[in-house]
C-alpha positions as a LaTeX table, in Angstrom:
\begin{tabular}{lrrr}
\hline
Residue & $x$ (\AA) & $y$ (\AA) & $z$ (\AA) \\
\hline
Unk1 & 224.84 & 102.26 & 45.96 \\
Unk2 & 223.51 & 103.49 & 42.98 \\
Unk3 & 224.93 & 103.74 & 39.06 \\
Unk4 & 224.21 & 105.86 & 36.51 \\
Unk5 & 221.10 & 104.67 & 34.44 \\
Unk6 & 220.45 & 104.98 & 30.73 \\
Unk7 & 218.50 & 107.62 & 29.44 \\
Unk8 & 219.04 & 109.92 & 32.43 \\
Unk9 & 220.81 & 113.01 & 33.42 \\
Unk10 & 223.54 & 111.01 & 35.07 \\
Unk11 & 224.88 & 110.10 & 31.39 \\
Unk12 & 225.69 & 106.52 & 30.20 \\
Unk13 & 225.31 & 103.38 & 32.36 \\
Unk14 & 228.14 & 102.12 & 33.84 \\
Unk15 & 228.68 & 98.41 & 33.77 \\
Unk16 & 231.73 & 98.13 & 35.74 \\
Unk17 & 231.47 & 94.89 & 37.75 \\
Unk18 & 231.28 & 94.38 & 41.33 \\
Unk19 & 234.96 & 93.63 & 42.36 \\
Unk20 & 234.17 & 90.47 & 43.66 \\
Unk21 & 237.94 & 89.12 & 44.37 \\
Unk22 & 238.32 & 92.77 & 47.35 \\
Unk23 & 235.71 & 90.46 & 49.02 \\
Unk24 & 237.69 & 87.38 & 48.92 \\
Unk25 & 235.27 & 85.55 & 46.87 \\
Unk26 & 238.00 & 84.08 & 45.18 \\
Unk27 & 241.08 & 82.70 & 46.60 \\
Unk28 & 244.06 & 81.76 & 44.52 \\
Unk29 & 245.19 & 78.27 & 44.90 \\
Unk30 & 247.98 & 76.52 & 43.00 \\
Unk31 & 246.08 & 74.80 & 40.04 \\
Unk32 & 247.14 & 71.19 & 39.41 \\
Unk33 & 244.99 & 71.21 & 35.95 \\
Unk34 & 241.93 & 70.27 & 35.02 \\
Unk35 & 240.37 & 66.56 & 35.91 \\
Unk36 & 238.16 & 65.15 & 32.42 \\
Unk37 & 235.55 & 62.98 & 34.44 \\
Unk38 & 236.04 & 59.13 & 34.26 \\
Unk39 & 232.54 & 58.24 & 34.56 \\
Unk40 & 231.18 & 57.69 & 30.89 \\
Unk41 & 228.02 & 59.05 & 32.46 \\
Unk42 & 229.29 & 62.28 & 33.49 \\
Unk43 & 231.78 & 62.55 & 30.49 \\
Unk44 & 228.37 & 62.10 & 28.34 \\
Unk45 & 226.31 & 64.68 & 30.44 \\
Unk46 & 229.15 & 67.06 & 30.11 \\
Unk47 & 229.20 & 66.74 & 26.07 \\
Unk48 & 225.90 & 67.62 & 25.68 \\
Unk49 & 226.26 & 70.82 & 28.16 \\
Unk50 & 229.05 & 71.88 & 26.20 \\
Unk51 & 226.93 & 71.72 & 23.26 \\
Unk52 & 223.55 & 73.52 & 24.44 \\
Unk53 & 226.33 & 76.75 & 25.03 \\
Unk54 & 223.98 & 79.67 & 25.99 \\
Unk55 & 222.33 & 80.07 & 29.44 \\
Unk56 & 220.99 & 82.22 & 31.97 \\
Unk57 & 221.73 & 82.68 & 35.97 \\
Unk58 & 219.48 & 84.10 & 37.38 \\
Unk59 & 219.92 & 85.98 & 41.43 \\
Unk60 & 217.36 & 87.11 & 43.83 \\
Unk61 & 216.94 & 86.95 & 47.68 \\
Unk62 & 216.33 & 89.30 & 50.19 \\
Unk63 & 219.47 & 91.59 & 49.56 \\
Unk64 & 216.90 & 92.70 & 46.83 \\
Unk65 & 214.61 & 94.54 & 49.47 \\
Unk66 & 217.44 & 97.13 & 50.30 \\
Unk67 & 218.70 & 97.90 & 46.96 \\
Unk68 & 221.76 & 95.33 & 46.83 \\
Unk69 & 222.39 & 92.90 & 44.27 \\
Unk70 & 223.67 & 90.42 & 46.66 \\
Unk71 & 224.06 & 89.60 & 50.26 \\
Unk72 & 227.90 & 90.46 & 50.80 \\
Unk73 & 226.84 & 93.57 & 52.91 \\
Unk74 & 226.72 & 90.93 & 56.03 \\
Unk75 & 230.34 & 90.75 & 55.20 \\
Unk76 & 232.30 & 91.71 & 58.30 \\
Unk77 & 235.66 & 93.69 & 56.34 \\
Unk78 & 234.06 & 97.09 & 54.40 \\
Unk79 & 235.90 & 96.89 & 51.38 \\
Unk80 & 232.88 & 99.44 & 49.42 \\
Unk81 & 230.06 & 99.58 & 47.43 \\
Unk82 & 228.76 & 96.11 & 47.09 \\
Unk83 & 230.21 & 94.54 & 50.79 \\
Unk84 & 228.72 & 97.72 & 52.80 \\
Unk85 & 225.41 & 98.48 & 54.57 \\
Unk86 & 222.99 & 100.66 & 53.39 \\
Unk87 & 224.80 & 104.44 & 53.30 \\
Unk88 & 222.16 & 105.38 & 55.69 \\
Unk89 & 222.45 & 102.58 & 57.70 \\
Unk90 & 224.47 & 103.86 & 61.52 \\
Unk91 & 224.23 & 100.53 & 63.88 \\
Unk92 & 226.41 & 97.79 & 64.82 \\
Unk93 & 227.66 & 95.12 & 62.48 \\
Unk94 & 225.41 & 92.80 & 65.09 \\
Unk95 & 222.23 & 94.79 & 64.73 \\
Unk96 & 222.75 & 95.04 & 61.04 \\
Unk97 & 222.21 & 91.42 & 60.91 \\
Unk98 & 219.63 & 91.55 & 62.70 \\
Unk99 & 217.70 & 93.85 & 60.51 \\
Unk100 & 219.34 & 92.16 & 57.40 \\
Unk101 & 217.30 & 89.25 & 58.35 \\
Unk102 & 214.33 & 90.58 & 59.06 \\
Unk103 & 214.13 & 91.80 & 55.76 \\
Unk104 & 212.60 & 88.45 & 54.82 \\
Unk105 & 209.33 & 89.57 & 56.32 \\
Unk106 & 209.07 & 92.43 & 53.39 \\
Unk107 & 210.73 & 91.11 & 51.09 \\
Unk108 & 207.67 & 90.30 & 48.92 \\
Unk109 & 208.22 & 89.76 & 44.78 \\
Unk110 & 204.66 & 91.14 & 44.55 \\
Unk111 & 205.93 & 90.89 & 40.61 \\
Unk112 & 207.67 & 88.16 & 39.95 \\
Unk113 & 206.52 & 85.49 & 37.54 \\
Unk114 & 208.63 & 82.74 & 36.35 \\
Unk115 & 206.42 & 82.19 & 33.22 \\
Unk116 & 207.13 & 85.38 & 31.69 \\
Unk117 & 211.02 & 85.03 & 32.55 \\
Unk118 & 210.59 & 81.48 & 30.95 \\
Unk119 & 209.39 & 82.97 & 27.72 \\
Unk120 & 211.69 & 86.16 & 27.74 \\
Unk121 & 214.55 & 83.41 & 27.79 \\
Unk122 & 213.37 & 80.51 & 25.44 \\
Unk123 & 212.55 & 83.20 & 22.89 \\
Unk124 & 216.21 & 84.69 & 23.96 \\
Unk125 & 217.51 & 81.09 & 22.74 \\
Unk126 & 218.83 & 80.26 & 26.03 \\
Unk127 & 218.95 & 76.60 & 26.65 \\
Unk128 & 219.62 & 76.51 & 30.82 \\
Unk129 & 219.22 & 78.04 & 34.16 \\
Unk130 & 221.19 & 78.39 & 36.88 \\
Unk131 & 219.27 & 79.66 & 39.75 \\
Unk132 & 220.34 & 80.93 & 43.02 \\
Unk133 & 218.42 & 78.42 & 45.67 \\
Unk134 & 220.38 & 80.17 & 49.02 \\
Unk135 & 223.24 & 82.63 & 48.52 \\
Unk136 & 226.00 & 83.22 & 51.77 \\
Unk137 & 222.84 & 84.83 & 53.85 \\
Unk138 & 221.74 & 81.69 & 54.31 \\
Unk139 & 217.87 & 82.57 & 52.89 \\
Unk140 & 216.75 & 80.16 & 50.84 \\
Unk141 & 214.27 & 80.32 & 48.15 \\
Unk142 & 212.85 & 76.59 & 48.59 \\
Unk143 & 211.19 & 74.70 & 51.32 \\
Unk144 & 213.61 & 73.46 & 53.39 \\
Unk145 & 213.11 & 71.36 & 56.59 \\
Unk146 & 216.76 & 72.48 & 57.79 \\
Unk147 & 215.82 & 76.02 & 58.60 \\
Unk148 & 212.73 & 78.79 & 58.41 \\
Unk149 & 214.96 & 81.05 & 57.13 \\
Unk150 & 213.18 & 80.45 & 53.99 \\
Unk151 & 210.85 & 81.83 & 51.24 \\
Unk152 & 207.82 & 79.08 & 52.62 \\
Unk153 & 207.92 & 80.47 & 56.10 \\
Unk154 & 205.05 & 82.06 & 58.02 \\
Unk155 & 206.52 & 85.31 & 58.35 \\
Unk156 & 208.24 & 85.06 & 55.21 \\
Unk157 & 206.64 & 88.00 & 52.45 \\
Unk158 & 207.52 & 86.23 & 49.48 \\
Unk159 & 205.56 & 82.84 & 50.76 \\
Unk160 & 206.19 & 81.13 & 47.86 \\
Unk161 & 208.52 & 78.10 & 46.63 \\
Unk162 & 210.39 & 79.76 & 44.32 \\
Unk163 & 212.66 & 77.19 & 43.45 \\
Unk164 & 209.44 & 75.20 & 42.09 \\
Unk165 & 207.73 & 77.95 & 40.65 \\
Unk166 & 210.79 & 78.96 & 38.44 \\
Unk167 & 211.83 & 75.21 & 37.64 \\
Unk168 & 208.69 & 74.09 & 36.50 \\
Unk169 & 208.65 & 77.69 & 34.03 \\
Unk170 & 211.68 & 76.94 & 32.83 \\
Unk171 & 211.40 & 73.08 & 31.80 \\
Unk172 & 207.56 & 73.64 & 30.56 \\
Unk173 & 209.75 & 76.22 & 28.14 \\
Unk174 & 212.35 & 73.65 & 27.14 \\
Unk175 & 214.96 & 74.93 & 29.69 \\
Unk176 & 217.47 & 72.49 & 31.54 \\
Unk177 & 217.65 & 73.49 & 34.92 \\
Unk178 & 220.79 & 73.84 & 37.75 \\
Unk179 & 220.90 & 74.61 & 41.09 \\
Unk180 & 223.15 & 77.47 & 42.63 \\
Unk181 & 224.19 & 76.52 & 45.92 \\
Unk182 & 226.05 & 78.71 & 48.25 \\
Unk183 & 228.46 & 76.41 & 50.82 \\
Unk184 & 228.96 & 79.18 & 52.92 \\
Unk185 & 225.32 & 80.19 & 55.05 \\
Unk186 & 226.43 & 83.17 & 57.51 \\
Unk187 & 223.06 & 82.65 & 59.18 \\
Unk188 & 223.77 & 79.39 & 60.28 \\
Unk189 & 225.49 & 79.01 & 64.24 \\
Unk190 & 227.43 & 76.11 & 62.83 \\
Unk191 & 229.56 & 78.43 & 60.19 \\
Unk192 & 229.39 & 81.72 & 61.96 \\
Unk193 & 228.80 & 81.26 & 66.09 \\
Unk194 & 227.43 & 85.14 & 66.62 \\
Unk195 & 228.34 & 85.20 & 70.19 \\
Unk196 & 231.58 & 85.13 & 69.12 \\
Unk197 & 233.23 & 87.94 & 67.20 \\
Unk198 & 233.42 & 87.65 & 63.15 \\
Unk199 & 235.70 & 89.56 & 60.82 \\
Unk200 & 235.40 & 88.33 & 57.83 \\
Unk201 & 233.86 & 86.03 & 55.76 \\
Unk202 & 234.66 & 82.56 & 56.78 \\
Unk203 & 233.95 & 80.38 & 59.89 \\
Unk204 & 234.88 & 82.51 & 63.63 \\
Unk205 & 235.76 & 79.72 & 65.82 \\
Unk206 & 238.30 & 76.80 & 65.89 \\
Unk207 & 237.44 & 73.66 & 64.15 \\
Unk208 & 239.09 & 71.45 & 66.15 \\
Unk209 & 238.02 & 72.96 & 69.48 \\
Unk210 & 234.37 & 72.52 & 68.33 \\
Unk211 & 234.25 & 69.78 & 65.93 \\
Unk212 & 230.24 & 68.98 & 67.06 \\
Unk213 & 229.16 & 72.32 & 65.73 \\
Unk214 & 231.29 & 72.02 & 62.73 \\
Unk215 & 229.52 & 69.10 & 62.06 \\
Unk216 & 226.23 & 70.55 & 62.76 \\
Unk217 & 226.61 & 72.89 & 60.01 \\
Unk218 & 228.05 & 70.23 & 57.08 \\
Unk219 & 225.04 & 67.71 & 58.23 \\
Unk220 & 222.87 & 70.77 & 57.48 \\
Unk221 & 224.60 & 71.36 & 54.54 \\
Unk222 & 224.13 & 67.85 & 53.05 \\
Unk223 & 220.43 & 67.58 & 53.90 \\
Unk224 & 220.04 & 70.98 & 52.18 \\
Unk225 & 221.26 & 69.61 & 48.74 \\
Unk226 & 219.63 & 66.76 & 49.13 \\
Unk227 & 216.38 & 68.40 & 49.53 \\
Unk228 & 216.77 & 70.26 & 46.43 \\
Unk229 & 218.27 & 67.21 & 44.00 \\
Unk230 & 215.06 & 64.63 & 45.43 \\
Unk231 & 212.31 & 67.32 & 45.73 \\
Unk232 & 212.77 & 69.35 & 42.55 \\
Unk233 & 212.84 & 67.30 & 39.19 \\
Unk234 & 215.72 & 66.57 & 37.36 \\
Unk235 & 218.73 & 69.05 & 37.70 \\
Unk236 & 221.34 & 68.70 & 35.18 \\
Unk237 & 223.96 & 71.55 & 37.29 \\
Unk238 & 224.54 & 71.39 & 40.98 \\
Unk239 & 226.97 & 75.07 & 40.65 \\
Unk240 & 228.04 & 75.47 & 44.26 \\
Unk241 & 229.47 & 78.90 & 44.89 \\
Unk242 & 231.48 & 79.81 & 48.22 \\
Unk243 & 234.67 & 78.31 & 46.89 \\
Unk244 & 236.62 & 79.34 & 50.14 \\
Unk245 & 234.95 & 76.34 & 51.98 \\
Unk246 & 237.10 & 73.53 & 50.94 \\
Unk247 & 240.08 & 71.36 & 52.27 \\
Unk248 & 242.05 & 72.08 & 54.51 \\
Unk249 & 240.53 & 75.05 & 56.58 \\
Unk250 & 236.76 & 74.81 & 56.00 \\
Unk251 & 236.16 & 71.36 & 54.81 \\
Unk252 & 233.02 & 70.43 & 53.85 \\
Unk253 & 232.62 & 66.88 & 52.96 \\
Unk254 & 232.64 & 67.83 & 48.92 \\
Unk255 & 233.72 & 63.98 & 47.63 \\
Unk256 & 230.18 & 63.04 & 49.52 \\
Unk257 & 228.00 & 65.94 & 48.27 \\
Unk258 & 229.31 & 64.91 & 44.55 \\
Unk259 & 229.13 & 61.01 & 45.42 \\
Unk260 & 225.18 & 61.55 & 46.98 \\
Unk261 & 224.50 & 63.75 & 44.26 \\
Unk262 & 225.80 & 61.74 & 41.21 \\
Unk263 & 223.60 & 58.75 & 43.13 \\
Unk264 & 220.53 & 60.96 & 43.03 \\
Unk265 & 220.84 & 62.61 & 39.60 \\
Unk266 & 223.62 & 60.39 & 37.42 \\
Unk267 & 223.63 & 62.52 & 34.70 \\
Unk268 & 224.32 & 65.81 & 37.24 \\
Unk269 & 227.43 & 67.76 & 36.65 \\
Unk270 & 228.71 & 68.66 & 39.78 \\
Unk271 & 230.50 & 72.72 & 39.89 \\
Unk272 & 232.43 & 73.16 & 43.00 \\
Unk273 & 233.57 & 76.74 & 41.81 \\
Unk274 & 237.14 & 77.68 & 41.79 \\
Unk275 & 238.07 & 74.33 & 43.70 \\
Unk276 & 239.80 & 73.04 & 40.91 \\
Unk277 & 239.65 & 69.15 & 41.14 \\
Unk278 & 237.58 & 66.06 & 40.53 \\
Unk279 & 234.41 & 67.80 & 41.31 \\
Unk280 & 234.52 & 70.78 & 39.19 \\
Unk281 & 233.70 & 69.34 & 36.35 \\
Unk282 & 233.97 & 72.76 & 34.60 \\
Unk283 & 235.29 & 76.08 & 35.27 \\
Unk284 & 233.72 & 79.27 & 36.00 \\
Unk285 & 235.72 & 82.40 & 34.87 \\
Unk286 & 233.57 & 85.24 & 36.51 \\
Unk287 & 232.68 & 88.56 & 34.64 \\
Unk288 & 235.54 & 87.80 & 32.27 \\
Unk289 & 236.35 & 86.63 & 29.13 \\
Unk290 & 239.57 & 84.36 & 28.62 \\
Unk291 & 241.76 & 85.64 & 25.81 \\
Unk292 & 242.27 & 82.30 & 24.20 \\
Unk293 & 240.86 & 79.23 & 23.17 \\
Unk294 & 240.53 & 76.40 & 26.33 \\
Unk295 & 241.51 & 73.16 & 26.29 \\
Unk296 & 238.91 & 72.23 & 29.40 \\
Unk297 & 234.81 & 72.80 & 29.34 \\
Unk298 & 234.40 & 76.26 & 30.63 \\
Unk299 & 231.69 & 78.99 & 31.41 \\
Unk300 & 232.14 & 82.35 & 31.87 \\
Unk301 & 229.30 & 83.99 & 33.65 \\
Unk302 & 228.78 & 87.60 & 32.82 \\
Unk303 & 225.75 & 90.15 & 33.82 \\
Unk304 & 223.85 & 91.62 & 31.22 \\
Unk305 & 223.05 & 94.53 & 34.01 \\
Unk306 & 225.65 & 96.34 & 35.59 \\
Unk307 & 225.09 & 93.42 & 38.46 \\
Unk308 & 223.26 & 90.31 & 39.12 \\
Unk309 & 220.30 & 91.40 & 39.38 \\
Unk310 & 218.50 & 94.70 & 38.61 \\
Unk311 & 219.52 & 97.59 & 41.26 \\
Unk312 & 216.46 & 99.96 & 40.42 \\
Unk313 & 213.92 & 99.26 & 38.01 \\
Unk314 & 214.18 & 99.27 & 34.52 \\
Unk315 & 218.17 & 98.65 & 35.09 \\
Unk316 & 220.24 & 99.45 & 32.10 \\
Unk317 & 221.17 & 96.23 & 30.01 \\
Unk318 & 224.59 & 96.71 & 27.91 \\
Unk319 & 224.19 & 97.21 & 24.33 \\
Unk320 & 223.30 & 93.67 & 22.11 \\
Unk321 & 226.47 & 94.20 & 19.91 \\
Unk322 & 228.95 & 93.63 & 23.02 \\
Unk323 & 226.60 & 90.84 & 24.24 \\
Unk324 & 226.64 & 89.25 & 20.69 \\
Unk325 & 230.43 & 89.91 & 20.37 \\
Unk326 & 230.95 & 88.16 & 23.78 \\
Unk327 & 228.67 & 84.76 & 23.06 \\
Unk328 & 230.76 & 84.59 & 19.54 \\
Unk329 & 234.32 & 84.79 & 21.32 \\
Unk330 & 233.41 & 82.85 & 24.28 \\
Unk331 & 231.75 & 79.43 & 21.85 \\
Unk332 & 234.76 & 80.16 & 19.33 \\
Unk333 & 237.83 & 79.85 & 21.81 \\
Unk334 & 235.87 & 76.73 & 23.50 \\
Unk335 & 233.31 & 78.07 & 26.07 \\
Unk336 & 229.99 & 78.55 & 27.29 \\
Unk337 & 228.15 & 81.89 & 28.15 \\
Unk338 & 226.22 & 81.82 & 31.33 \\
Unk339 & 224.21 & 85.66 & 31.63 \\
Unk340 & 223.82 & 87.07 & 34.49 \\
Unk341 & 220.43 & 88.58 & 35.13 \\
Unk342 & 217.95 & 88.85 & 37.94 \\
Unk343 & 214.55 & 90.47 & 38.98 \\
Unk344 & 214.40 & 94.22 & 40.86 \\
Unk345 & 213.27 & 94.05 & 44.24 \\
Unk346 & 209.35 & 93.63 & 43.23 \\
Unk347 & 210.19 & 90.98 & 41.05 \\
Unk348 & 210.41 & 92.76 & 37.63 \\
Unk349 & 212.10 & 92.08 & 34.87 \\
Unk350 & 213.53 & 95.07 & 33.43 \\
Unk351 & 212.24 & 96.47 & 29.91 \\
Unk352 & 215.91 & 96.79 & 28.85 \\
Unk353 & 216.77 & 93.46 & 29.78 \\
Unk354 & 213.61 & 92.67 & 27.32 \\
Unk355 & 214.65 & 94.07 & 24.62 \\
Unk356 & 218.25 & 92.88 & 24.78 \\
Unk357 & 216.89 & 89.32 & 24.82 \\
Unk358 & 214.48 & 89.72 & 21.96 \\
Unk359 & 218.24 & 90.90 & 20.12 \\
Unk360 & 219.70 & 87.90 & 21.61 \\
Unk361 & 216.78 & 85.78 & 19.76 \\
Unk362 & 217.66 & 87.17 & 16.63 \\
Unk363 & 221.25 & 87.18 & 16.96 \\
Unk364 & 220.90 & 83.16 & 17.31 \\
Unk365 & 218.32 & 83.08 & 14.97 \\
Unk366 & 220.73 & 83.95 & 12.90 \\
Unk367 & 223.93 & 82.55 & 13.69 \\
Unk368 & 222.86 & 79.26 & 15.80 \\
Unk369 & 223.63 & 76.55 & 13.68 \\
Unk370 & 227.25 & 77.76 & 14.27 \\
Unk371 & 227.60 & 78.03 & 17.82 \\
Unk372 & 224.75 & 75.37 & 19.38 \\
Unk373 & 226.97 & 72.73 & 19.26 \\
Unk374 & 229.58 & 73.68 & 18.41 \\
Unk375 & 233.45 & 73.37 & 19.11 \\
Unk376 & 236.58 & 75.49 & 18.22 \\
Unk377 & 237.44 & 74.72 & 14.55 \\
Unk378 & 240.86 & 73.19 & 14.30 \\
Unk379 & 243.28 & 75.28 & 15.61 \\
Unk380 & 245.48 & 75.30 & 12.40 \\
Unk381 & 242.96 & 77.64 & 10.82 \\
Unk382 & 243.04 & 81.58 & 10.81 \\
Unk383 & 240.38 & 83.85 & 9.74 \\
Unk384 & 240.97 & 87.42 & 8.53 \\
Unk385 & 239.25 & 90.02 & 6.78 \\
Unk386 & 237.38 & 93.34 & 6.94 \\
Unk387 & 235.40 & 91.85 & 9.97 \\
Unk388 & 236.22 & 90.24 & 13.59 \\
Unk389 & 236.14 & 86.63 & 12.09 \\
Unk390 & 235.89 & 83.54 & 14.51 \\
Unk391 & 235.61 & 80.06 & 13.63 \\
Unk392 & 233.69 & 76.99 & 14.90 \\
Unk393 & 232.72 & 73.34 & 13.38 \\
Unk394 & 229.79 & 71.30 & 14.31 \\
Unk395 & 231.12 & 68.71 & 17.36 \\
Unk396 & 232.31 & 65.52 & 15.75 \\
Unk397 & 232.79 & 67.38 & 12.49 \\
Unk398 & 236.13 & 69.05 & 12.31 \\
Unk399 & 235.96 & 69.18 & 8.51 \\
Unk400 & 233.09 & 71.63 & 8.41 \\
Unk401 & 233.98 & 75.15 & 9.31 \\
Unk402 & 231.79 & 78.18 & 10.12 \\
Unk403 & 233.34 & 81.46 & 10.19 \\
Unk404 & 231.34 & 83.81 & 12.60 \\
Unk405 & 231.44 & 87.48 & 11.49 \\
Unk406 & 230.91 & 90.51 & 13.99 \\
Unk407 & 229.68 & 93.49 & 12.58 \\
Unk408 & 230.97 & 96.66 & 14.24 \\
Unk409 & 228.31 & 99.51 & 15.67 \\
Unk410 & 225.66 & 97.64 & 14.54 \\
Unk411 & 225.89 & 98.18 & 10.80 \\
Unk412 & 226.02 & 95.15 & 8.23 \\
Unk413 & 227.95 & 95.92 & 5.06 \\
Unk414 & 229.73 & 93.98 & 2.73 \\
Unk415 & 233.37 & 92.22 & 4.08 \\
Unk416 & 235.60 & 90.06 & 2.93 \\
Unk417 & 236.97 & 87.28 & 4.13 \\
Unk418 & 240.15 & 84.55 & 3.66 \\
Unk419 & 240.75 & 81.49 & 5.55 \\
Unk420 & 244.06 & 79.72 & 5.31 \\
Unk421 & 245.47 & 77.12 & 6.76 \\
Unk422 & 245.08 & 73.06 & 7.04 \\
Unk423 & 244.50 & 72.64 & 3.32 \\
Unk424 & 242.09 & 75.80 & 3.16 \\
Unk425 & 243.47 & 78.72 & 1.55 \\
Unk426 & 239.57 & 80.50 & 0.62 \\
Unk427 & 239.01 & 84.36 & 0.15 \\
Unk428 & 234.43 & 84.75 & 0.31 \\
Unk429 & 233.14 & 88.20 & $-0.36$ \\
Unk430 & 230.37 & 88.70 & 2.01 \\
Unk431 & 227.30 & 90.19 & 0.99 \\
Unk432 & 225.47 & 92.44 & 4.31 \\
Unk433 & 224.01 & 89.38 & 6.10 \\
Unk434 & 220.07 & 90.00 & 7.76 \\
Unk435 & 221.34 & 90.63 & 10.66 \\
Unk436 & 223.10 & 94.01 & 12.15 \\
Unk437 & 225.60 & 91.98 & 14.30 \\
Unk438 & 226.32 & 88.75 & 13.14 \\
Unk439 & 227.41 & 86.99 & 9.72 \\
Unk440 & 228.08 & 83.13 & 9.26 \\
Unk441 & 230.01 & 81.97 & 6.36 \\
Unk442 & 230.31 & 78.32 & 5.96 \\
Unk443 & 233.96 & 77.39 & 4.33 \\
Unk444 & 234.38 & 74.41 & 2.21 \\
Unk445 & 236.44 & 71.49 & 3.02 \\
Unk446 & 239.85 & 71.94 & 1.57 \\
Unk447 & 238.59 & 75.09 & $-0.23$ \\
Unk448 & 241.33 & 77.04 & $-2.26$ \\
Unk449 & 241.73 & 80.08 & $-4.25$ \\
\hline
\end{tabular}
């Protein structure tokens, strides 16, 4: 599938996400409200990800050697673009897994190197990674005993650990480091029994006729994760994707994967995506924004690329004012921002996606002190003026307030601004700040007139 690029004939880029939810990736579920973790431990480890606020998640795998972004083309229903084969491809669903698979042996990320990525996103200002270790194919990207369906094996191209690799980038740049998990593997006979027919995307056999080869595949499951939380350095995220395995129809033994995993890595939060519950310890709106403020620790994962990774090289990256506009509304109305970004099939990183995190450098270069850190400010304020104000205060510090200014196209000029509310009734005129995007005012206390 391809998109229009920038620069080209085609016309603009289009950025339209992947419509994940065709594909069943989520599952609606009636919400009983989010759980605040009892453990002081957890509750701590939480605090301090809410305050570090910007990261980066970063996909790759084998999908990337035919020009996908993402391995839901072994996905039995054809729903379009990002869940079909290859246009050109004509064989059987069967056979296409077949060759899917076999793709590991050329899939080889001649360019990839974590170092420079490392860089590109500490001078970005990004303060975490979430990396994908295995997504639904199964493949993973680390040295697992469990399978050699894996980036180590023999006949692998890539022959590298590039869990370690990336992890040991990332933290020798001063980046925390989490571990994307996917709970469904298609490539494993416990989850999906090929000699048996499979629509769709979950298991294609009864449970409770087989409950051995159920079992096979959790067990597997379980040593997997363990592998990568004893094996790998400290990881502060264990973000497990897949959110259709849970209770009741695909259950997966999640109160022991959180249990083992708080045992091995006590200050691990544990993200079982879209399963709301004890073990999501915060939610995950995908390639969306929420229009309020959130009462619960959030993270709303968004591509900086049309998709997850980069389609064709030198993807288009969207423009630095949206991406600036979107970091200041997601920290003001209680939220992280998670970007989504990944390598072309060689292992590139593209020269757009450069150059929009050298603007994302200088956007928080800018602005920082008012969003690392940060929370909502009290709700009883409202900011208006000539600009798109939004307000934060330092955590633990209600009584400071930092209004957060967005300049529109790209063009600093003078504004004006009034805050009211809670004691503050303040109009500021606003000189044109440094920066084309961004202007922080800091109100005082109690401020009138």
């Amino acid at each position: 599938m391809t998109h229009p690029t920038n620069g080209t004939a085609d016309g603009p880029a289009d950025f339209t996400p992947d419509a994940l939810e065709a594909a069943g990736a989520l599952t609606a579920v009636p919400d009983p409200g989010y759980q605040w973790p009892s453990d002081p431990r957890t509750r701590a480890a939480l605090e301090h990800w809410r305050d570090i606020k910007v990261g980066v998640i970063i996909h790759w795998g084998i999908y990337r050697a035919i020009g996908q972004s993402g391995s839901w083309s072994l996905h039995r229903e054809r729903l379009g673009e990002f869940t079909d084969p290859p246009t050109d491809w004509t064989g059987t669903h069967a056979e296409y897994h077949t060759w899917y698979n076999r793709q590991a042996e050329t899939f080889r990320g001649e360019d990839y190197d974590p170092a420079a990525w490392a860089r590109m996103c500490a001078d970005a200002g990004l303060r975490y990674l979430v990396l994908t270790t295995k997504h639904h194919d199964g493949f993973a990207l680390y040295d697992t005993d469990q399978s050699n369906f894996k980036s180590t094996a023999e006949d692998s191209g890539l022959r590298r650990d590039i869990v370690a690799e990336t992890f040991d980038a990332f933290r020798a740049e001063g980046l925390e480091t989490g571990v994307y998990f996917s709970k469904a593997d298609w490539n494993h006979p416990g989850y999906w029994d090929r000699a048996l027919p499979i629509r769709d995307r979950f298991h294609n056999y009864d449970i409770a006729e087989k409950p051995a080869k159920w079992r096979s595949f959790v067990d597997y499951t379980h040593r997997q994760i363990e592998e990568l939380l004893t094996r790998y350095g400290r990881v502060n995220v264990l973000w497990l994707d897949a959110g259709w395995v849970r209770e009741p129809d695909e259950p997966i033994g999640i109160d022991t994967i959180a249990e083992r995993a708080r045992e091995l890595q006590p200050d691990i939060l544990v993200v079982d995506r879209e399963v709301h519950g004890p073990n999501e310890n915060y939610r995950t709106p995908e390639q969306q924004l929420p229009d309020e403020r959130l009462d619960h620790p959030w993270e709303s994962c968004i591509t900086m690329t049309r998709s997850w990774c980069s389609e064709v090289p030198d993807d288009p990256a969207k423009p630095i004012g949206e991406i600036a506009a979107t970091l200041v509304r997601i920290v003001a109305r209680g939220g992280n921002y998670l970007i989504g970004v990944g390598p072309d099939a060689t292992g590139r990183i593209s020269r757009h996606v450069i150059e929009r995190m050298r603007e994302l450098g200088e956007v928080l270069r800018e602005a920082g002190h008012a969003i690392y850190g940060s929370r909502p400010a009290d709700p009883g304020l409202t900011a208006s003026g000539t600009l798109e104000w939004h307000l934060t205060s330092p955590s633990g510090r209600p009584e400071v307030v930092h209004a957060i200014g967005l300049y529109a196209d790209g063009v600093a000029v003078p504004s004006t601004l009034r805050v009211t509310g809670n004691g503050h009734d303040v109009t500021v005129q606003v000189p044109a700040g440094p920066n084309p995007h961004v202007v922080v005012v800091e109100i005082p206390s109690g401020s009138e007139g």
